[in-house]
C-alpha positions as semicolon CSV with decimal commas, in nm:
position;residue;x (nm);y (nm);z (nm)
1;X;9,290;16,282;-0,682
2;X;9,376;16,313;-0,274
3;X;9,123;16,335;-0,063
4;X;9,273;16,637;0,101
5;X;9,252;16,835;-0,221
6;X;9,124;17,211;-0,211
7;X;9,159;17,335;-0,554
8;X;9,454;17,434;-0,755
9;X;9,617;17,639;-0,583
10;X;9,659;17,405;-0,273
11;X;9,757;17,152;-0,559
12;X;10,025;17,398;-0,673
13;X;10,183;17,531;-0,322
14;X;10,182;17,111;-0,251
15;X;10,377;17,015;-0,575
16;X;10,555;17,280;-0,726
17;X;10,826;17,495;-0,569
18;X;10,595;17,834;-0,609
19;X;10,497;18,040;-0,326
20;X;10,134;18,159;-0,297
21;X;10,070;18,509;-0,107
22;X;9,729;18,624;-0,097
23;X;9,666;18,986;-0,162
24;X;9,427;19,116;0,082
25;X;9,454;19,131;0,477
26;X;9,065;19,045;0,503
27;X;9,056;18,814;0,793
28;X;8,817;18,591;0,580
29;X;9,046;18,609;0,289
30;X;9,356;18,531;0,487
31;X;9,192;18,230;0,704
32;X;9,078;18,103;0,321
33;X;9,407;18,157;0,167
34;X;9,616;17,990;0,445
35;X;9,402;17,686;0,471
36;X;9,454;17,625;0,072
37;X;9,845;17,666;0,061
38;X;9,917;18,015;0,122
39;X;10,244;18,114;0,293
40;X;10,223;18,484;0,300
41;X;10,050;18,821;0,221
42;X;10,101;19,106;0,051
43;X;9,898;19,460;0,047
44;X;9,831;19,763;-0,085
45;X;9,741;20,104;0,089
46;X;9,408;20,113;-0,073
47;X;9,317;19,746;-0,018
48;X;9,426;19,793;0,368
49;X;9,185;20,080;0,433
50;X;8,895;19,923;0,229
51;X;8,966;19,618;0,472
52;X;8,951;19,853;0,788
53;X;8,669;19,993;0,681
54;X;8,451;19,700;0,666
55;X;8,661;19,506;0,900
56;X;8,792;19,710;1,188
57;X;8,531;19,511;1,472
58;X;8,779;19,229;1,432
């Protein structure tokens, strides 16, 4: 195993020709999802203001 290895989904977005989008736009969730592979995200209106809610000082 690499030494840069973060789990299986960084091991998938590295070797395989799948995408990974994180659903959420928590700020905490994004920073995680980019840093393991992610190239991308996608939302819903109900996940968005649940976010703002608890996120809207960042």
């Amino acid at each position: 195993m690499r030494d840069d290895y973060k789990g299986p989904l960084h091991w998938m977005s590295e070797t395989t020709q799948t995408d990974f989008w994180n659903d959420s736009c928590s700020f905490k969730e994004l920073e995680y999802a980019i840093a393991h592979g992610a190239v991308g995200a996608t939302t819903n209106p109900v996940i968005v203001g649940n976010v703002l809610k608890s996120e809207m000082h960042l």
